[in-house]
C-alpha positions in Angstrom: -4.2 11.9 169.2 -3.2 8.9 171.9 -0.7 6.8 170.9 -3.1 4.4 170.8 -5.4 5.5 168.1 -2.2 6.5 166.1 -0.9 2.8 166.3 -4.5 1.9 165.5 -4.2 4.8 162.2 -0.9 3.2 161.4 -2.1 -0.1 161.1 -5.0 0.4 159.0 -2.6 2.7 156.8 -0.7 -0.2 156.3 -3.3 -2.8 155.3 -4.5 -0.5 152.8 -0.9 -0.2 151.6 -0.5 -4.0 151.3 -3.3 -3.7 149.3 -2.4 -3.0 145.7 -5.4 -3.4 142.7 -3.0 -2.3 139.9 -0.8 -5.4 140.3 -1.2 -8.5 138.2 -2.1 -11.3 140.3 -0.1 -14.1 141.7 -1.5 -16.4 139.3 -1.0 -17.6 135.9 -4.0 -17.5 133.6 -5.5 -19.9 131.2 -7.8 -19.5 128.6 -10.5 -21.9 127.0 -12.6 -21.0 124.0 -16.0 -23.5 124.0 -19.3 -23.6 122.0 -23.1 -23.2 123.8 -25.7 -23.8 122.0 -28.9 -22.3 122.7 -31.7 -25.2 121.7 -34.5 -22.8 122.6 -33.1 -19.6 120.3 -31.2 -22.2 117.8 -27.9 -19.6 117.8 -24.5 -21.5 118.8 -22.5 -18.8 121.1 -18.7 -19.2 120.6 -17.6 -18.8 124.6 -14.2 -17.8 126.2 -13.6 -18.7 129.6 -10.2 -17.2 131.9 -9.2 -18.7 134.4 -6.3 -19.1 137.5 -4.1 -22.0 136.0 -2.1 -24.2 137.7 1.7 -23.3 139.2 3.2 -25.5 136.3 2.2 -22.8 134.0 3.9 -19.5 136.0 5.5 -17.0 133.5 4.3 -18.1 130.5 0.9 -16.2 130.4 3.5 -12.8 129.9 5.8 -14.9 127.8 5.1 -14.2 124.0 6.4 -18.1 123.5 3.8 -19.1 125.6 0.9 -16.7 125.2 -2.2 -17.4 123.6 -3.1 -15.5 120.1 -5.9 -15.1 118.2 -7.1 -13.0 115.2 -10.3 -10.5 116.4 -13.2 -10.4 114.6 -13.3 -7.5 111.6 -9.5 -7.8 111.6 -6.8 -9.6 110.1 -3.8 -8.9 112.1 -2.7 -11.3 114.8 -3.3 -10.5 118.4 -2.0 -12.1 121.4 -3.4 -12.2 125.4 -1.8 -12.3 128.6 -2.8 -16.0 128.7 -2.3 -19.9 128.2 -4.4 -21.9 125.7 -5.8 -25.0 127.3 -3.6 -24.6 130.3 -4.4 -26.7 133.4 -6.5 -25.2 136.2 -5.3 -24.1 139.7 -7.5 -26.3 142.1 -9.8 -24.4 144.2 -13.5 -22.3 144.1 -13.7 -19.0 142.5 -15.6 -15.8 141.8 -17.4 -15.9 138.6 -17.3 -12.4 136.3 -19.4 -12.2 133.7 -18.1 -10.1 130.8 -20.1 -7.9 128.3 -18.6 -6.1 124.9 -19.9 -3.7 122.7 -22.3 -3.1 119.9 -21.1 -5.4 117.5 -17.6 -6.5 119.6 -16.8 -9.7 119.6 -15.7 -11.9 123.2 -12.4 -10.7 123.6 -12.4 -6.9 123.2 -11.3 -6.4 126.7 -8.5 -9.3 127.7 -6.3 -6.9 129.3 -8.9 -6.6 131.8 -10.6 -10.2 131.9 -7.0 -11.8 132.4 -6.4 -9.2 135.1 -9.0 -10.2 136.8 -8.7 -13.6 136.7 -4.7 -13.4 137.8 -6.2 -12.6 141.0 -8.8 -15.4 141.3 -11.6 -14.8 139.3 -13.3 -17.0 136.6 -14.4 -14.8 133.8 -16.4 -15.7 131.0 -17.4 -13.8 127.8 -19.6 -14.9 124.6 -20.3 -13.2 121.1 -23.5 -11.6 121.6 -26.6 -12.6 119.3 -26.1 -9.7 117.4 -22.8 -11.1 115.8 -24.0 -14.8 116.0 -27.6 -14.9 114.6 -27.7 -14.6 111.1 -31.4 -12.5 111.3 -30.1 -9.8 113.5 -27.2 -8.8 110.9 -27.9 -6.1 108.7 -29.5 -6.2 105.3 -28.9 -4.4 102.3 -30.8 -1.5 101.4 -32.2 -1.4 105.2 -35.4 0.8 105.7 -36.0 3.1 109.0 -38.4 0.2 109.8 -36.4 -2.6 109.4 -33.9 -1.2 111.4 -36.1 -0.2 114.3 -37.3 -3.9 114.5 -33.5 -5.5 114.1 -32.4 -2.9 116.7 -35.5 -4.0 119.4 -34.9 -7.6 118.4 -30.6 -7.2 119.5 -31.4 -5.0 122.8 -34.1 -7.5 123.6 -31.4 -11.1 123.4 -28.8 -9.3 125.5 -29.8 -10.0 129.2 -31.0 -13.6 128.1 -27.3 -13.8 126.4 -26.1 -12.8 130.1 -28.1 -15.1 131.6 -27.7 -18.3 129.2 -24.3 -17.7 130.1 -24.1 -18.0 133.5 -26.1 -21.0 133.3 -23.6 -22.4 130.5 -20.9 -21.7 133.1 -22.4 -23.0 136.4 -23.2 -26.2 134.6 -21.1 -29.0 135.2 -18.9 -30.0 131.8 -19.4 -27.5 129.3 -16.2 -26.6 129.6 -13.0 -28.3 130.6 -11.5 -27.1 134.4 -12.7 -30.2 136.3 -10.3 -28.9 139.0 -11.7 -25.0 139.2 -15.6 -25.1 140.5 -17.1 -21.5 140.9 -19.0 -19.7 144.2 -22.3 -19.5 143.0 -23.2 -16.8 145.4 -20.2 -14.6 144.3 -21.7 -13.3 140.4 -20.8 -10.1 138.8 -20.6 -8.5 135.6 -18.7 -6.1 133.6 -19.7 -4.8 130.7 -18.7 -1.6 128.5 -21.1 0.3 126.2 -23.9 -1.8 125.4 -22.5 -4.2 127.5 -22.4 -2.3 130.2 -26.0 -1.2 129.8 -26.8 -5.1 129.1 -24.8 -5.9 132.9 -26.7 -2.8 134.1 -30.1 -4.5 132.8 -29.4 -7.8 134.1 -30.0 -7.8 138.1 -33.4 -6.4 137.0 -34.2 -10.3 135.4 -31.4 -11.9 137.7 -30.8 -12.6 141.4 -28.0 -14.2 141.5 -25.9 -10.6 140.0 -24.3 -9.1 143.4 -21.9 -6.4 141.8 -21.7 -4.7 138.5 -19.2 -2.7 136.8 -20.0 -0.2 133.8 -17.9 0.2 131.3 -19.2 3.9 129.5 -22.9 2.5 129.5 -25.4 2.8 127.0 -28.9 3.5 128.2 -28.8 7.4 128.4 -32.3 8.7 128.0 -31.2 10.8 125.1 -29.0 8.9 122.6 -27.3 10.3 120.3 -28.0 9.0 116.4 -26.4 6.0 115.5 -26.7 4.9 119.2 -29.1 2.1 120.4 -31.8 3.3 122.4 -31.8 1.2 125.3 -34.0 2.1 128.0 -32.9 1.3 132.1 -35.5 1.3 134.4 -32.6 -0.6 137.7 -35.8 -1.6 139.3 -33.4 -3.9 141.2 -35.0 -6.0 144.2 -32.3 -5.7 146.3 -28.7 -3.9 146.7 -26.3 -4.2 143.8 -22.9 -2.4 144.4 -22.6 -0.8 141.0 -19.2 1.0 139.5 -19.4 3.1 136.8 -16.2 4.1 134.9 -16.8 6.7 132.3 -14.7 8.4 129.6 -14.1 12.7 129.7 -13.7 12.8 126.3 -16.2 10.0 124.9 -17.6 11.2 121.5 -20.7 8.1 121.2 -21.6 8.3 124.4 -21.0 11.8 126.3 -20.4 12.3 129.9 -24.2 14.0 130.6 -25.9 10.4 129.9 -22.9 8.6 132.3 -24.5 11.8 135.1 -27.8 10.8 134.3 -27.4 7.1 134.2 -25.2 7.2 137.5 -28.1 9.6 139.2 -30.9 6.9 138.1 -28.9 3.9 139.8 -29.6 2.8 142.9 -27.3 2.7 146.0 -24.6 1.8 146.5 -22.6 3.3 143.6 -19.6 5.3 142.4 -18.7 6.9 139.2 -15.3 7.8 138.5 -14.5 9.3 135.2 -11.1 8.5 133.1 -9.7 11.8 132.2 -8.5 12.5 128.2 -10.2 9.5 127.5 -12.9 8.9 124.7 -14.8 5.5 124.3 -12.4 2.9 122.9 -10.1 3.3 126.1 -11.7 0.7 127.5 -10.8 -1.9 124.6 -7.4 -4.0 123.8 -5.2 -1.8 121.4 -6.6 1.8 122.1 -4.7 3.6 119.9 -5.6 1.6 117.2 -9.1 1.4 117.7 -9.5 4.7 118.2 -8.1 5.5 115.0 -9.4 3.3 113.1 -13.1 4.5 114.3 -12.4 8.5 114.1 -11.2 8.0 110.2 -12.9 4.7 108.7 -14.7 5.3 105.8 -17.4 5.4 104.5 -20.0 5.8 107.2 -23.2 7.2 107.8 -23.3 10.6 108.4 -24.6 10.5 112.6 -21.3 8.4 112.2 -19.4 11.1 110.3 -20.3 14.1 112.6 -18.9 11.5 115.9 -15.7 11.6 113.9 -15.5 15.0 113.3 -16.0 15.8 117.2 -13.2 13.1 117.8 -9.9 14.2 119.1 -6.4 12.2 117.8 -5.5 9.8 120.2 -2.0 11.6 120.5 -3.6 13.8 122.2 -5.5 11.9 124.6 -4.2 9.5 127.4 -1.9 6.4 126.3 -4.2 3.3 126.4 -1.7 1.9 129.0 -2.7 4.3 130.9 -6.5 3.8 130.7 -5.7 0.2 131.3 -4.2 1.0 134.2 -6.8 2.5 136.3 -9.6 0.6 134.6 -7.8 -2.7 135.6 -7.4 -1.8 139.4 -10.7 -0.1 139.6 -12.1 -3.1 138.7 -10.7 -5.4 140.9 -11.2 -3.5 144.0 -15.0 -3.3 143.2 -15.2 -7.1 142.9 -12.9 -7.7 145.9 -15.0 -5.8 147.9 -18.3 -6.9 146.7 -18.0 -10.5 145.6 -14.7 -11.7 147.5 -16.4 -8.8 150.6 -12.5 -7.7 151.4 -12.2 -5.4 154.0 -8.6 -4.0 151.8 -10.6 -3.4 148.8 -13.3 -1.5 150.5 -10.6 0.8 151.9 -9.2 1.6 149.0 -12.2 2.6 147.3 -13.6 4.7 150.3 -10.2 6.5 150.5 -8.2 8.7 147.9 -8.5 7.4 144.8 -7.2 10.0 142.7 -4.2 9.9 144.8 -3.5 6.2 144.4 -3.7 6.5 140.5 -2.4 9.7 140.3 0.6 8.0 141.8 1.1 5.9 138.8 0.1 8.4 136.2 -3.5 8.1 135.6 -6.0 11.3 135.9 -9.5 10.6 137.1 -12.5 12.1 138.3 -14.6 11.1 141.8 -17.6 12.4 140.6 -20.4 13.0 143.9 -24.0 13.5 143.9 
């Protein structure tokens, strides 16, 4: 090799260096929780919004004094987020990400991630999806097979519009209060796990202004298992949408042949990698907890009951640190490359990724076609 192209090599091997996902960002975050009413569906969405605040507010998003708390939804123990209530914005135009949660989640299942994100630039915003908000989707007593097949199609069939209404909540001048951060509105993507990551795979379909997805363990296997939605994918996307898929080895609801499947169906460009001795709540706030409390809550119905009894204790599965970890970075580089169009972030995914997180203690997969 000339020493040219070796100082050429060296160069580039040093850019991607620089380049470091994994990192919180070098700015503070705030948060904002706002209300969106939908006139035409009459449901009221509570809203979060994340956000680069200004340098005033530097350390105290990972100060506990400081932090923002909150109490999820189907809990009562106090939680708190790598984030400042009501903190003033950083001036300047930003990426906006779109964020998706679960069957029956709530807006801020995933904060470790949306405040990642958002420490490096992004504006991220999350709602409760219809199925928590509207009163007619929520389940009734003494439910028959009918009446659960019609609630079901009626909460896969307000997802992408929830997306959607969203975005347009967002983009829209004053709905919520950052008069100082404005947002690119031709850098969009969305991030989604389970059904949320089936609802941000659905959306491009219905949307054109989506230009990078990231799947969280989607839904939308052809097979389901029982107790699963059956939501049906078709991507017939119009044009390219850079889509990551992140999958659990272990995941119990929703097993690695559907994530094959799904990841075959997709449309270039794509990339699956898959989270080793992980199940399906690594991709939440407070994994070891959640995964607990779903593999020995009770009573549930028995498709529920035989999940749990193929669910292995979190002890001996990866930390959720861990999971956070390369789900955080992962996530990142996808959007820097595909929204932000960084020529760093694109190198790091194209080059040896189970290297760069085996490096900091996190097993994955590169599944290939």
């Amino acid at each position: 090799m000339s020493s040219k192209n070796t100082s050429l090599l060296g160069s580039k091997l040093g850019e991607a260096a620089a380049y470091d996902p994994f990192l919180r960002g070098r700015f503070p975050v705030g948060v904002q929780t706002f209300e969106a009413n939908d006139k035409a569906r009459d449901r009221l969405f509570p809203c979060e919004v994340w956000y680069p605040a200004a340098a005033e507010h530097a350390g105290q998003d990972s100060d506990p004094k400081n932090q923002d708390f909150f109490i999820p939804r189907l809990r009562n123990t106090e939680q708190r987020q790598s984030a400042v209530r009501d903190a003033a914005a950083r001036a300047g135009t930003y990426p906006l990400i779109i964020f998706s949660h679960h069957s029956g989640g709530h807006r801020r299942t995933s904060t470790f991630l949306c405040t990642h994100l958002s420490s490096h630039g992004y504006i991220v915003a999350a709602l409760d999806h219809s199925e928590v908000v509207a009163p007619e989707l929520a389940r009734p007593e003494n439910e028959t097979e009918e009446q659960k097949h019609l609630r079901w199609q009626a909460i896969m069939e307000s997802r992408v519009p929830d997306a959607r209404f969203l975005i347009d909540q967002i983009l829209h001048p004053g709905e919520w209060n950052t008069s100082d951060a404005e947002i690119d509105r031709d850098q969009i993507g969305l991030v989604g796990h389970s059904f949320g990551a089936a609802t941000a795979l659905a959306t491009p379909e219905f949307d054109q202004r989506i230009k990078a997805v990231v799947a969280l363990a989607p839904g939308g296997a052809s097979n389901p298992r029982p107790g699963i939605l059956p939501v049906k994918l078709t991507f017939q996307w119009e044009r390219a949408v850079p889509a990551l898929f992140l999958a659990a080895e272990n995941d119990v609801p929703l097993p690695l042949p559907g994530m094959y499947e799904l990841f075959e169906r997709a449309p270039d460009p794509k990339q699956l990698v898959i989270l080793r001795r992980a199940d399906h709540m690594h991709f939440v706030d407070d994994v070891e907890q959640a995964h607990e409390a779903f593999r020995t809550m009770s009573p549930v119905p028995p498709e529920l009951a035989d999940m749990q009894r193929e669910m292995i204790p979190i002890a001996q599965l990866s930390s959720g640190e861990q999971a956070h970890l390369g789900i955080r970075g992962l996530t990142l580089a996808h959007m820097d490359a595909f929204l932000k169009d960084q020529r760093e972030a694109k190198q790091f995914l194209a080059g040896d990724i189970q290297g760069e997180l085996a490096k900091r203690g996190v097993e994955v997969i590169l599944h290939r076609l």
